[in-house]
Biopython code that builds the backbone (N, CA, C, O; Angstrom):
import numpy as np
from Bio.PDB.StructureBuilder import StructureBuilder

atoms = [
    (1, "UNK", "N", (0.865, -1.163, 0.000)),
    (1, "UNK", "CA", (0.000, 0.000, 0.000)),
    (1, "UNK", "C", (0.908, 1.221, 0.000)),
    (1, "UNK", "O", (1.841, 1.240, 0.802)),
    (2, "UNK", "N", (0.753, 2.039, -0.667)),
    (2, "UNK", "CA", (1.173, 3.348, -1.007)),
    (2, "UNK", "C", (0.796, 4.632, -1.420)),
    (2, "UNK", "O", (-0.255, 4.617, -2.060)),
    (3, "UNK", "N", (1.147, 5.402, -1.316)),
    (3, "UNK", "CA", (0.784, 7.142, -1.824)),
    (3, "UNK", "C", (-1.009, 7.234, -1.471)),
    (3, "UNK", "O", (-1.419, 7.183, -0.311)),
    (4, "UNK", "N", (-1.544, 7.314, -2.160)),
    (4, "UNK", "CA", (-3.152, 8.043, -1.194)),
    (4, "UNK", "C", (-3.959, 7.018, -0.622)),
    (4, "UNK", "O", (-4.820, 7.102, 0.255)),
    (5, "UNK", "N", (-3.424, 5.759, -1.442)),
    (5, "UNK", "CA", (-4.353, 4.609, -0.595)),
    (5, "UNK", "C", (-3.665, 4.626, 0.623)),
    (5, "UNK", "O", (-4.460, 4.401, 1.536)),
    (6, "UNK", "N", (-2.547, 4.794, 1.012)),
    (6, "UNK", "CA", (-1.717, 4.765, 2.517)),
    (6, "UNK", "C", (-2.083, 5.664, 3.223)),
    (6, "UNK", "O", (-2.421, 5.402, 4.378)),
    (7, "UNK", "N", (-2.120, 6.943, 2.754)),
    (7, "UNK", "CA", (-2.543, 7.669, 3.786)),
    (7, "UNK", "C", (-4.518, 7.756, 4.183)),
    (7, "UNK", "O", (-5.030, 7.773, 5.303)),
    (8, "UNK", "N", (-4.910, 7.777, 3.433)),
    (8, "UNK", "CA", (-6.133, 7.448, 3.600)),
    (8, "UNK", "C", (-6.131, 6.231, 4.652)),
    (8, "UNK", "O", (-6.570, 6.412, 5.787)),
    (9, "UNK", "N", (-5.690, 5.150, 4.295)),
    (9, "UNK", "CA", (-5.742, 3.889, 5.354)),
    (9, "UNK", "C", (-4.909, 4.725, 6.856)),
    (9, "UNK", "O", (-5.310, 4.595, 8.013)),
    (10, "UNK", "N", (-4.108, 5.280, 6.567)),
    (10, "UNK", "CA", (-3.668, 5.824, 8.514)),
    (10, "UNK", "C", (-4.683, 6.845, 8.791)),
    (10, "UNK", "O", (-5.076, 6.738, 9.953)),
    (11, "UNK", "N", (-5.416, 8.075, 7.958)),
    (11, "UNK", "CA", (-6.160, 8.422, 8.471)),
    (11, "UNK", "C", (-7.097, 7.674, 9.323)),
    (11, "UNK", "O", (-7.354, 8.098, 10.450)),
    (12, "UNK", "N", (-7.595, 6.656, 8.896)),
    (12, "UNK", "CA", (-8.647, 6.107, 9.062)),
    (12, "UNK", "C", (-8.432, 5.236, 9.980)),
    (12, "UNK", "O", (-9.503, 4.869, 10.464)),
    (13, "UNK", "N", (-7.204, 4.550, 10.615)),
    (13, "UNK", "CA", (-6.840, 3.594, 11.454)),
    (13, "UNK", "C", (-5.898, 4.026, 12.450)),
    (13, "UNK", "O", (-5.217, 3.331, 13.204)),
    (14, "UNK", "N", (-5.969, 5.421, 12.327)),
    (14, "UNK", "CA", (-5.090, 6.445, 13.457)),
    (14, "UNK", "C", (-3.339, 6.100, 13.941)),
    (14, "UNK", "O", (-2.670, 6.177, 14.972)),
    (15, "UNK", "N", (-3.122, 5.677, 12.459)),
    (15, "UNK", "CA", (-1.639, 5.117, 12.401)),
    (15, "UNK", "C", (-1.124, 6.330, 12.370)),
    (15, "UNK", "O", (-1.825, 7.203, 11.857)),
    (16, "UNK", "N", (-0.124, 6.607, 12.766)),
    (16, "UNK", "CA", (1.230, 7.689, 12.821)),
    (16, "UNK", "C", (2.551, 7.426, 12.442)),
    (16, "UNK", "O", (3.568, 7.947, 12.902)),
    (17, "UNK", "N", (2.452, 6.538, 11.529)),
    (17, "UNK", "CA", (4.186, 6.204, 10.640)),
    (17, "UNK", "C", (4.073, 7.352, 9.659)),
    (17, "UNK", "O", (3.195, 8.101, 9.230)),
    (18, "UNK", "N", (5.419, 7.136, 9.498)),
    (18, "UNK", "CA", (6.020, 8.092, 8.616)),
    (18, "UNK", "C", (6.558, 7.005, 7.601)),
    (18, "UNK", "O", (7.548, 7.373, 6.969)),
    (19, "UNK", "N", (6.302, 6.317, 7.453)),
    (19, "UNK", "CA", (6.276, 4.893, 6.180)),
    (19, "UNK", "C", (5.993, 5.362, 5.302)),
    (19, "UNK", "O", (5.291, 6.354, 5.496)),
    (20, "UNK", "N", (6.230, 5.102, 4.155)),
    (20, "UNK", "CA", (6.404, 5.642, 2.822)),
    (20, "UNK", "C", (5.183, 3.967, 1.849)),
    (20, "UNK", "O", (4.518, 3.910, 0.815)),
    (21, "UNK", "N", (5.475, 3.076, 2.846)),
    (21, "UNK", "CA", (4.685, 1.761, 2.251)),
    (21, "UNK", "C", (4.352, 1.097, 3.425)),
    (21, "UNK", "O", (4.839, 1.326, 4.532)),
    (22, "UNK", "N", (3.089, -0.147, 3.018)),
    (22, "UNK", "CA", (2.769, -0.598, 4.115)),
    (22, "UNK", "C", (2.754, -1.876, 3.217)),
    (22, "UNK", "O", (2.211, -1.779, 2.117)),
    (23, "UNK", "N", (3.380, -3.227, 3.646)),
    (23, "UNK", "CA", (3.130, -4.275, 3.270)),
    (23, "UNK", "C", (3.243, -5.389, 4.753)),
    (23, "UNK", "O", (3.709, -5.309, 5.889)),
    (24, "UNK", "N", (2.433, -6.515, 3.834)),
    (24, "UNK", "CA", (1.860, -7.545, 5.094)),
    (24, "UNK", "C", (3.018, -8.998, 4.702)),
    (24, "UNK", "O", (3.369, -9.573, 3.672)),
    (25, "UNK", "N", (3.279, -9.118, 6.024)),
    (25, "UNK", "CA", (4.292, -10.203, 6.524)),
    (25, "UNK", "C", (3.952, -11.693, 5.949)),
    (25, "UNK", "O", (4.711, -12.661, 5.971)),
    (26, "UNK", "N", (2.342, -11.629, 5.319)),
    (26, "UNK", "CA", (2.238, -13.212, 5.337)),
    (26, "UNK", "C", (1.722, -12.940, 3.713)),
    (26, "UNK", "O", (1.742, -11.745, 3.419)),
    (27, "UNK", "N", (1.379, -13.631, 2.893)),
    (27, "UNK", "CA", (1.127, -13.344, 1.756)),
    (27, "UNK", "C", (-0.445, -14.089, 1.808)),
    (27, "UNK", "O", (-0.675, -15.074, 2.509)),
    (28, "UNK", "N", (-1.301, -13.529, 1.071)),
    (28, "UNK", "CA", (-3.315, -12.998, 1.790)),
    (28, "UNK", "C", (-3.177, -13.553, -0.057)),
    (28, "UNK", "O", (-2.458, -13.304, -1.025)),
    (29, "UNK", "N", (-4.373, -14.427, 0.279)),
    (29, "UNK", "CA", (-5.039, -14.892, -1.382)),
    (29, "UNK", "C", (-6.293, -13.821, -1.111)),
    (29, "UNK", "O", (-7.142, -13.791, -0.219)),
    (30, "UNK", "N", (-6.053, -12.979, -2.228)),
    (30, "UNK", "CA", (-7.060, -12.149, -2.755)),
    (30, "UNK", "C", (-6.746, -11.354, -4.040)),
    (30, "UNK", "O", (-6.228, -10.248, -4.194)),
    (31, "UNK", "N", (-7.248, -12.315, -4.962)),
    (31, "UNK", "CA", (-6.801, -12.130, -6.441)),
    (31, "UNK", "C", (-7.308, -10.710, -6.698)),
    (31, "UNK", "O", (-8.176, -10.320, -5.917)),
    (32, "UNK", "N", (-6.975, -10.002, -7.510)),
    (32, "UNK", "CA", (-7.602, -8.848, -8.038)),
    (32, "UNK", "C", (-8.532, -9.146, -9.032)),
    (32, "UNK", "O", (-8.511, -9.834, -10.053)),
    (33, "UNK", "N", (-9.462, -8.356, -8.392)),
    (33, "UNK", "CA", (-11.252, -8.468, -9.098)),
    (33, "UNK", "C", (-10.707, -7.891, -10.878)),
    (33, "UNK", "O", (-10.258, -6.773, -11.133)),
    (34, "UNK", "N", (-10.956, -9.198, -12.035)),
    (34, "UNK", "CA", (-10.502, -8.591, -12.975)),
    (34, "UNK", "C", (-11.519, -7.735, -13.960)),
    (34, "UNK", "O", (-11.241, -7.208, -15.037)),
    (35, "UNK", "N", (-13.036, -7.763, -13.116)),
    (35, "UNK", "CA", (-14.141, -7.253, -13.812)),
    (35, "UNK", "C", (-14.178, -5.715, -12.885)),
    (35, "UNK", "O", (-13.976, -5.662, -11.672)),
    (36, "UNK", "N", (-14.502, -4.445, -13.821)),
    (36, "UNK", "CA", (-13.995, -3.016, -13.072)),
    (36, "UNK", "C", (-15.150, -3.052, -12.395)),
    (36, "UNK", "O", (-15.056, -2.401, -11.355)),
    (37, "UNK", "N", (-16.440, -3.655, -12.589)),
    (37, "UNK", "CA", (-17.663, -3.683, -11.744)),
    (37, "UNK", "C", (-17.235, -4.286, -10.343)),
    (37, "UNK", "O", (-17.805, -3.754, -9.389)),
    (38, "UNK", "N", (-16.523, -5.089, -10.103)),
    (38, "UNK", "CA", (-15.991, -5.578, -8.887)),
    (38, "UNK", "C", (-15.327, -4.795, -7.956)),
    (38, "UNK", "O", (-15.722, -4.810, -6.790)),
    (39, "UNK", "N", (-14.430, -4.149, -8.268)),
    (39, "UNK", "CA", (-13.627, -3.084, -7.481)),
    (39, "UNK", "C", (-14.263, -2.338, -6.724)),
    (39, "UNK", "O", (-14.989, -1.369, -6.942)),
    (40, "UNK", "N", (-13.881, -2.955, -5.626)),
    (40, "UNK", "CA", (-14.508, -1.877, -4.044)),
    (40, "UNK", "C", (-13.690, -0.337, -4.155)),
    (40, "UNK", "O", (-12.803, -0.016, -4.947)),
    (41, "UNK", "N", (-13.947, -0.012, -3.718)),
    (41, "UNK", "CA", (-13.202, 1.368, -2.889)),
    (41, "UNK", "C", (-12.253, 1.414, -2.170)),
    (41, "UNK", "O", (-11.962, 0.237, -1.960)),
    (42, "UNK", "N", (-11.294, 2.305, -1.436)),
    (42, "UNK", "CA", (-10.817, 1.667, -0.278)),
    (42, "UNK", "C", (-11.279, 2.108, 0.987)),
    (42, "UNK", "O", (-10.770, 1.778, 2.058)),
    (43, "UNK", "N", (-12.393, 2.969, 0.824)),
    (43, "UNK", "CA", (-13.166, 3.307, 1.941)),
    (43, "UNK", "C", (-14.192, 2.036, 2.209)),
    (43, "UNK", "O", (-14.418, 1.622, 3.346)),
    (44, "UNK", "N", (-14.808, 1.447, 0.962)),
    (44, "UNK", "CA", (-15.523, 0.404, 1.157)),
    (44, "UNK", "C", (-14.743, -0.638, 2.000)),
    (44, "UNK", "O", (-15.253, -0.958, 3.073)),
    (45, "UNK", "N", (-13.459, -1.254, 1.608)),
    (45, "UNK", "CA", (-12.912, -2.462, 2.470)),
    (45, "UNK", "C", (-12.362, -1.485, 3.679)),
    (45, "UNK", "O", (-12.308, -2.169, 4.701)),
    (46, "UNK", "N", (-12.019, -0.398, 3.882)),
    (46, "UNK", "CA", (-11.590, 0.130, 5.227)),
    (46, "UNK", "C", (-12.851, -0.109, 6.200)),
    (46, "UNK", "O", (-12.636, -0.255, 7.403)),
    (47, "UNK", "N", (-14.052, -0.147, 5.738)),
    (47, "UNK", "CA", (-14.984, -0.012, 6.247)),
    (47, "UNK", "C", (-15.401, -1.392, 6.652)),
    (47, "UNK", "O", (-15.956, -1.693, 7.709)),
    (48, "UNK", "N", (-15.097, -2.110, 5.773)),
    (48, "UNK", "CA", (-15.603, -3.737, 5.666)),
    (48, "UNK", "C", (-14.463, -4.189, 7.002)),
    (48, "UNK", "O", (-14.910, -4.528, 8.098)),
    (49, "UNK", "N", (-13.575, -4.156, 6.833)),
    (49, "UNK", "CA", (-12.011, -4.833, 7.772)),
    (49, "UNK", "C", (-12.570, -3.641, 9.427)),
    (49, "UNK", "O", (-12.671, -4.129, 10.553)),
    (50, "UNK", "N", (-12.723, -2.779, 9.250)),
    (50, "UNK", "CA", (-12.971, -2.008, 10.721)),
    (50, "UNK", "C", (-14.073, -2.844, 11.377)),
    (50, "UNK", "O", (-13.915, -3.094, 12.572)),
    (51, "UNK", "N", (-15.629, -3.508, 10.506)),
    (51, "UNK", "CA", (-16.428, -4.007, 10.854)),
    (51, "UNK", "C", (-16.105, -5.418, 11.270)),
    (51, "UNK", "O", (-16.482, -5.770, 12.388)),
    (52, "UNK", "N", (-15.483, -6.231, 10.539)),
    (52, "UNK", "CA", (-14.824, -6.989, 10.644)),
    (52, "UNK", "C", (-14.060, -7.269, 12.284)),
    (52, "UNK", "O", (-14.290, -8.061, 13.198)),
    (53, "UNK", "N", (-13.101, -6.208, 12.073)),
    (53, "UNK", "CA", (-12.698, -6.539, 13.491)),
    (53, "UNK", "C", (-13.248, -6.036, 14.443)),
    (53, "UNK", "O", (-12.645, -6.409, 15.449)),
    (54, "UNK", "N", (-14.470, -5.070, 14.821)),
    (54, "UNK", "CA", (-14.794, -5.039, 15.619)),
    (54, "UNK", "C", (-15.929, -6.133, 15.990)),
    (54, "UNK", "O", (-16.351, -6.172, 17.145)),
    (55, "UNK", "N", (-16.447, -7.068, 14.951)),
    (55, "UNK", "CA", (-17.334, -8.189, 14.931)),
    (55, "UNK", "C", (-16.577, -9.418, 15.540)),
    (55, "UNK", "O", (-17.114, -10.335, 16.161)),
    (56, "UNK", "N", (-14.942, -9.259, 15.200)),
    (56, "UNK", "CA", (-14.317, -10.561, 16.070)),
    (56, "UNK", "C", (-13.609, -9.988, 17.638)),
    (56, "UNK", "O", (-13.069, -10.772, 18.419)),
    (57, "UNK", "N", (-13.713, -8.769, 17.853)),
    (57, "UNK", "CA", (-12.851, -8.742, 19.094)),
    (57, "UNK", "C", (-13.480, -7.594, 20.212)),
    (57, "UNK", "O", (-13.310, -7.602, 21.431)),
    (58, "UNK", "N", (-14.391, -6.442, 19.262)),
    (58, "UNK", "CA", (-14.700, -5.870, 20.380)),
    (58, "UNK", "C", (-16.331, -6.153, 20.536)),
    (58, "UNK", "O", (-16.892, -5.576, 21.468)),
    (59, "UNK", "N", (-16.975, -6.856, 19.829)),
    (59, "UNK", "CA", (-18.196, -7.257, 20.454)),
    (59, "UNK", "C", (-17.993, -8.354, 21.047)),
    (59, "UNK", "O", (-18.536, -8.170, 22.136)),
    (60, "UNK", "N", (-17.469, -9.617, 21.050)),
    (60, "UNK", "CA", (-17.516, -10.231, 21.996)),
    (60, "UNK", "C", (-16.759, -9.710, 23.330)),
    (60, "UNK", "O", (-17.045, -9.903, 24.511)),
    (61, "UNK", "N", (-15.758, -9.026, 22.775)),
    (61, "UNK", "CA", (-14.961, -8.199, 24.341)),
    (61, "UNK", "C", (-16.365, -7.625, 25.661)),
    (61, "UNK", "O", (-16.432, -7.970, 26.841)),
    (62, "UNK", "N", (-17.377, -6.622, 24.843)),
    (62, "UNK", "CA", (-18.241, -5.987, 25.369)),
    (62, "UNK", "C", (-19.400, -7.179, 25.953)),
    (62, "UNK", "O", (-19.987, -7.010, 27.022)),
    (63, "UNK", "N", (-19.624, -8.418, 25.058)),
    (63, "UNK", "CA", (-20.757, -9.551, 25.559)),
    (63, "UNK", "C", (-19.989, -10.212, 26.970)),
    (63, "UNK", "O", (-20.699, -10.437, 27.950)),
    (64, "UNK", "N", (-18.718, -10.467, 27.016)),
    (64, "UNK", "CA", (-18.066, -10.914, 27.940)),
    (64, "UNK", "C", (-18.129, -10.304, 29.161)),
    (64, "UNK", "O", (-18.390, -10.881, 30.216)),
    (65, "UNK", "N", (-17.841, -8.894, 28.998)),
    (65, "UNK", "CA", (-18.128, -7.376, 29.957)),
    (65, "UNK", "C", (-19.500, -8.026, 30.671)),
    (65, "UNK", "O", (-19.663, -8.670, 31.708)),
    (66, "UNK", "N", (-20.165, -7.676, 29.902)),
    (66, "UNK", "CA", (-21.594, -7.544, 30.257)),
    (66, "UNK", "C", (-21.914, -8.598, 30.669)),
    (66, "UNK", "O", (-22.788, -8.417, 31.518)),
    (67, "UNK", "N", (-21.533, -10.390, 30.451)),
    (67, "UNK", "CA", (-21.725, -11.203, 30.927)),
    (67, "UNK", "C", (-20.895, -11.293, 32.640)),
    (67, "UNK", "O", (-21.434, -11.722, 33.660)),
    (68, "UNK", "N", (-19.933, -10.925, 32.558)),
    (68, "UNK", "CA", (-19.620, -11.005, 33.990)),
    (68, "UNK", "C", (-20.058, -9.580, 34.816)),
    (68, "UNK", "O", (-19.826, -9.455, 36.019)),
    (69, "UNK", "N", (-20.547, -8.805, 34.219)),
    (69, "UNK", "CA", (-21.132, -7.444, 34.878)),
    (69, "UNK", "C", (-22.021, -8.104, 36.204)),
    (69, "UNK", "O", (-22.045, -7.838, 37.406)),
    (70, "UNK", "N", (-22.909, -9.344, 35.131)),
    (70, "UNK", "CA", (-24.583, -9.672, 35.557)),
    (70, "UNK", "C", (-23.840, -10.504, 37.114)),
    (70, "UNK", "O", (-24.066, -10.288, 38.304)),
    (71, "UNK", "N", (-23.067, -11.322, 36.546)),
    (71, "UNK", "CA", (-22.269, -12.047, 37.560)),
    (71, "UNK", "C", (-21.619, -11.485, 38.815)),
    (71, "UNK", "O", (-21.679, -12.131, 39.862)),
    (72, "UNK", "N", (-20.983, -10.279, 38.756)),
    (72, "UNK", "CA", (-20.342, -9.500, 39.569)),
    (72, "UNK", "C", (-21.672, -8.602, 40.388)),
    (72, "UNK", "O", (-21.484, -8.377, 41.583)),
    (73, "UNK", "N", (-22.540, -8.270, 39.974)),
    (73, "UNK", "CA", (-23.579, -7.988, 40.683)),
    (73, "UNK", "C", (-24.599, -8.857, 41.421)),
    (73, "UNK", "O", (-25.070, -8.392, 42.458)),
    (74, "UNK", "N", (-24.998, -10.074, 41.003)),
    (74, "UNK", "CA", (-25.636, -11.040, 41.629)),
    (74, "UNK", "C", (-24.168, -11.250, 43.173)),
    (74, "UNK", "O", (-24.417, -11.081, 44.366)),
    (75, "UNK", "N", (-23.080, -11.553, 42.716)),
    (75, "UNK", "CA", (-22.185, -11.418, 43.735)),
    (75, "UNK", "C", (-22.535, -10.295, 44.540)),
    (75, "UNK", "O", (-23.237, -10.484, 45.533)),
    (76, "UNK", "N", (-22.221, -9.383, 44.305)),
    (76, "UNK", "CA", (-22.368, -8.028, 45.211)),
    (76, "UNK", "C", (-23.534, -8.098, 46.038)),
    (76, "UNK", "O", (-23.513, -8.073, 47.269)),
    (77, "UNK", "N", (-24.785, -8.206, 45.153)),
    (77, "UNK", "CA", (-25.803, -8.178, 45.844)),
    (77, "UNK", "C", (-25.776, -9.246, 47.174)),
    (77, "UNK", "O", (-26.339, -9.141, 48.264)),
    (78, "UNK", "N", (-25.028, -10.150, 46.720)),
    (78, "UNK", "CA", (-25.277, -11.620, 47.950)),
    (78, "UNK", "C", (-24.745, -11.163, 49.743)),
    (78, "UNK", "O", (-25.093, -11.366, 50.906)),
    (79, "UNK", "N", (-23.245, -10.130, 48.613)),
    (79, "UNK", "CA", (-22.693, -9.739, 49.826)),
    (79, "UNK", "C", (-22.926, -8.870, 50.454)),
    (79, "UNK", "O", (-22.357, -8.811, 51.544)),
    (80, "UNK", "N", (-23.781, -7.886, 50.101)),
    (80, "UNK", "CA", (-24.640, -6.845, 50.727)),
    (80, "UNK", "C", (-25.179, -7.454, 51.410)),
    (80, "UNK", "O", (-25.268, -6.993, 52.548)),
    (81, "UNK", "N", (-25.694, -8.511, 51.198)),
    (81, "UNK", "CA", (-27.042, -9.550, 52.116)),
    (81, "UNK", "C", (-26.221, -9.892, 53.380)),
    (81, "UNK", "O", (-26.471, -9.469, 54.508)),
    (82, "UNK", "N", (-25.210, -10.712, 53.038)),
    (82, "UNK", "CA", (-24.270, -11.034, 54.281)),
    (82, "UNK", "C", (-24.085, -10.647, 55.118)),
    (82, "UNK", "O", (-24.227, -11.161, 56.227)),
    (83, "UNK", "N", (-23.474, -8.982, 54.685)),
    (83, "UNK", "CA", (-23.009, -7.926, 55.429)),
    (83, "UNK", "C", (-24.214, -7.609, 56.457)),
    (83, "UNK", "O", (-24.144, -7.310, 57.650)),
    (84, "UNK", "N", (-25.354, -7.768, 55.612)),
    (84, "UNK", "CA", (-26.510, -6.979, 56.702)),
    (84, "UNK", "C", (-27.037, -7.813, 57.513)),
    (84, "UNK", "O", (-27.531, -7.431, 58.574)),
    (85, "UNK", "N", (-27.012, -9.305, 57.079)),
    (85, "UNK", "CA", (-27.087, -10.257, 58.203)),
    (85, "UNK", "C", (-26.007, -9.792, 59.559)),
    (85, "UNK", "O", (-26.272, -9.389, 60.691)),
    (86, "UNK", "N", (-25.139, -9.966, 59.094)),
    (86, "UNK", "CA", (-23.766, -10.182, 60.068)),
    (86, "UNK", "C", (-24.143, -8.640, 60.883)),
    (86, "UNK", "O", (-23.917, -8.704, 62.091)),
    (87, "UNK", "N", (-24.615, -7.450, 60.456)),
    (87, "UNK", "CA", (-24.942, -6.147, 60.781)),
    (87, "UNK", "C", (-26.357, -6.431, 62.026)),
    (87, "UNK", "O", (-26.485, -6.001, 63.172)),
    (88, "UNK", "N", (-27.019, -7.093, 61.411)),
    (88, "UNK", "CA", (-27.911, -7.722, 62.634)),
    (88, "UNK", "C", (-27.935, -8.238, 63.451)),
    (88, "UNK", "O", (-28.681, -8.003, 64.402)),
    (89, "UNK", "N", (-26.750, -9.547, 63.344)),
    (89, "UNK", "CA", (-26.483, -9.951, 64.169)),
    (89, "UNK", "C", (-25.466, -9.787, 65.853)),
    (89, "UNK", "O", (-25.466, -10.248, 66.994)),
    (90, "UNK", "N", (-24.576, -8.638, 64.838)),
    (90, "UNK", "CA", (-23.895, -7.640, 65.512)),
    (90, "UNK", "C", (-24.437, -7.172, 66.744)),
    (90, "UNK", "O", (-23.982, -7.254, 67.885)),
    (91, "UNK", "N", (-25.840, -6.496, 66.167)),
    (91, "UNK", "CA", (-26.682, -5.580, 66.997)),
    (91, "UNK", "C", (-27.408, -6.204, 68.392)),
    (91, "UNK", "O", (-27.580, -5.801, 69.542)),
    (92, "UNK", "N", (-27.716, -7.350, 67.666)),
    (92, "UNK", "CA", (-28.787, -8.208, 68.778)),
    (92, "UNK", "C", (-27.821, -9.205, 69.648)),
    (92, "UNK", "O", (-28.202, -10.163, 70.320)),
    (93, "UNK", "N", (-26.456, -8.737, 69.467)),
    (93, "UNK", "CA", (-25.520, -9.217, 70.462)),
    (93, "UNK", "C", (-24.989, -7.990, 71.184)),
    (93, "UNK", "O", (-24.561, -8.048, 72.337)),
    (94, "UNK", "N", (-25.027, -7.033, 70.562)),
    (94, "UNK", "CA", (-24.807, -6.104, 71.391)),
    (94, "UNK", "C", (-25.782, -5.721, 72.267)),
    (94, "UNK", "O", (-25.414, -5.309, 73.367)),
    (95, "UNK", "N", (-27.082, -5.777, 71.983)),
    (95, "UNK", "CA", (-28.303, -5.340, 72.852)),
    (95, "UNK", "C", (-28.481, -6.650, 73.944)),
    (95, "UNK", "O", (-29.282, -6.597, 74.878)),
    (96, "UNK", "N", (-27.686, -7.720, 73.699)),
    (96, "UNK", "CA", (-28.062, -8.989, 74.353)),
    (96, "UNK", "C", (-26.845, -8.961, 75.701)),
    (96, "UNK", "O", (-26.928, -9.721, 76.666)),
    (97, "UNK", "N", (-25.736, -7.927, 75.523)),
    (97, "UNK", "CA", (-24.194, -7.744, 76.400)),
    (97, "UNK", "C", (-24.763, -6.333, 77.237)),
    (97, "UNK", "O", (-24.310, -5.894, 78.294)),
    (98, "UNK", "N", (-25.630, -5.906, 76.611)),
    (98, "UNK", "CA", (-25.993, -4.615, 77.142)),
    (98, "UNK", "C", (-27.092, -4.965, 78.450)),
    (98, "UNK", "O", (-27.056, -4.360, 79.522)),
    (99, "UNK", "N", (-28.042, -6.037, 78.130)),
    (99, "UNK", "CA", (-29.341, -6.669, 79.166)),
    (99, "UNK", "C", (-28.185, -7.120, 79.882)),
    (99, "UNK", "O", (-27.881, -6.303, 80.752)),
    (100, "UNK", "N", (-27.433, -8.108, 79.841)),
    (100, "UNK", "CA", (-26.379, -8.670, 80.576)),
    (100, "UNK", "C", (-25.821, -7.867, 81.723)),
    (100, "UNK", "O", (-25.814, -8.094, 82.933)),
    (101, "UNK", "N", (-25.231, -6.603, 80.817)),
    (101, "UNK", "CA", (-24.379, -5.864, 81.797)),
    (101, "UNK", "C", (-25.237, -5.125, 82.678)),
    (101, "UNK", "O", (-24.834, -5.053, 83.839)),
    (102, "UNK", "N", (-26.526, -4.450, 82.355)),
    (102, "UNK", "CA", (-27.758, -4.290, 83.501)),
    (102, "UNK", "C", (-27.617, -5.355, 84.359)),
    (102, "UNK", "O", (-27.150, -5.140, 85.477)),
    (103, "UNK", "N", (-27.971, -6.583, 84.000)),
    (103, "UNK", "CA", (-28.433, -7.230, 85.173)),
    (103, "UNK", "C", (-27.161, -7.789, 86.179)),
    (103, "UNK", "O", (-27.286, -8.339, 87.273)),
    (104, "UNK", "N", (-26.152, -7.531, 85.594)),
    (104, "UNK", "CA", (-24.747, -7.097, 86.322)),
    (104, "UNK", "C", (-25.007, -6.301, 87.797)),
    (104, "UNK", "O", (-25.149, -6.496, 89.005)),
    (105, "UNK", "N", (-24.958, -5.225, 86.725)),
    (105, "UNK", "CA", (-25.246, -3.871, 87.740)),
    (105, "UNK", "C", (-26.214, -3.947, 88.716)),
    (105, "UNK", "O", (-25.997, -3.683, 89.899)),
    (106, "UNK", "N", (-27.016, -4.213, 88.378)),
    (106, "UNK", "CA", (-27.879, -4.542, 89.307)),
    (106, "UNK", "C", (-28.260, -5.230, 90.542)),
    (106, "UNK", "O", (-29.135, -4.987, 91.372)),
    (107, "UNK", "N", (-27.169, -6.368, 90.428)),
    (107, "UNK", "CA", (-26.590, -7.181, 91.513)),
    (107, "UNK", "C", (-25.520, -6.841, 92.488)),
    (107, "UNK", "O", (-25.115, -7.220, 93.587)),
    (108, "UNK", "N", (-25.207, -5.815, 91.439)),
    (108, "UNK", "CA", (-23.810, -5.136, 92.473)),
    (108, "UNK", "C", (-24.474, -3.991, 93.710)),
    (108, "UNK", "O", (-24.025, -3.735, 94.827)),
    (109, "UNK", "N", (-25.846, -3.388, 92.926)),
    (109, "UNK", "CA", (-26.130, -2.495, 93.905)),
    (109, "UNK", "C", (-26.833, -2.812, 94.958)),
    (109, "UNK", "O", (-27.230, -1.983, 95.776)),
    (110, "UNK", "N", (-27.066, -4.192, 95.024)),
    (110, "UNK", "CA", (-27.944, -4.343, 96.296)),
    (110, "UNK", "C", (-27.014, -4.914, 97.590)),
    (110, "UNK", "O", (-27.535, -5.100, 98.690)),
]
sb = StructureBuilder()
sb.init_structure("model")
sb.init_model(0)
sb.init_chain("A")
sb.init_seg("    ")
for serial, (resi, resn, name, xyz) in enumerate(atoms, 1):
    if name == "N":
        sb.init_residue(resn, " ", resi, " ")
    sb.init_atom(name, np.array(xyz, "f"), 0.0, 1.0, " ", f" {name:<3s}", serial, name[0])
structure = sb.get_structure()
């Protein structure tokens, strides 16, 4: 890739080389369309390859998110529950050390 198809492709993929060419490491079967009715654009396949990868990596990235979101909140919620058990139970031991220590006192003053 070179001269306006290159820069067009870094516009568009927020590359910042100063590359003069862009070629790929593995060699890609994709014959050239020999009918001129065939020929995409390169906004068309920039567009196609952006969809592309966001169809293999950032939507499932975001379903994954959202699948352990549901998970991490059913958690949370459980432990809120816990907490407020254990918060109750706290209390009605403290109110239960408190009758105690009355009837302490109470023995002492007679």
């Amino acid at each position: 890739m070179t001269g306006t198809e290159l820069t067009s492709f870094k516009e568009v993929s927020g590359i910042q080389s100063r590359s003069r060419s862009l070629a790929r490491t593995q060699p890609v079967e994709n014959p050239a369309p020999t009918d001129p009715t065939d020929v995409v654009s390169l906004d068309d396949r920039i567009d196609q390859r952006i969809a592309h990868v966001l169809g293999k990596t950032v939507v499932p990235m975001f379903n994954a998110l959202i699948e352990t979101s549901g998970e991490h909140r059913r958690e949370l919620i459980a432990l809120r529950a816990g907490v407020q058990r254990i918060e109750q139970r706290l209390h009605q031991h403290h109110a239960r050390l408190k009758r105690l220590e009355g009837v302490r006192d109470d023995h002492r003053h007679r």
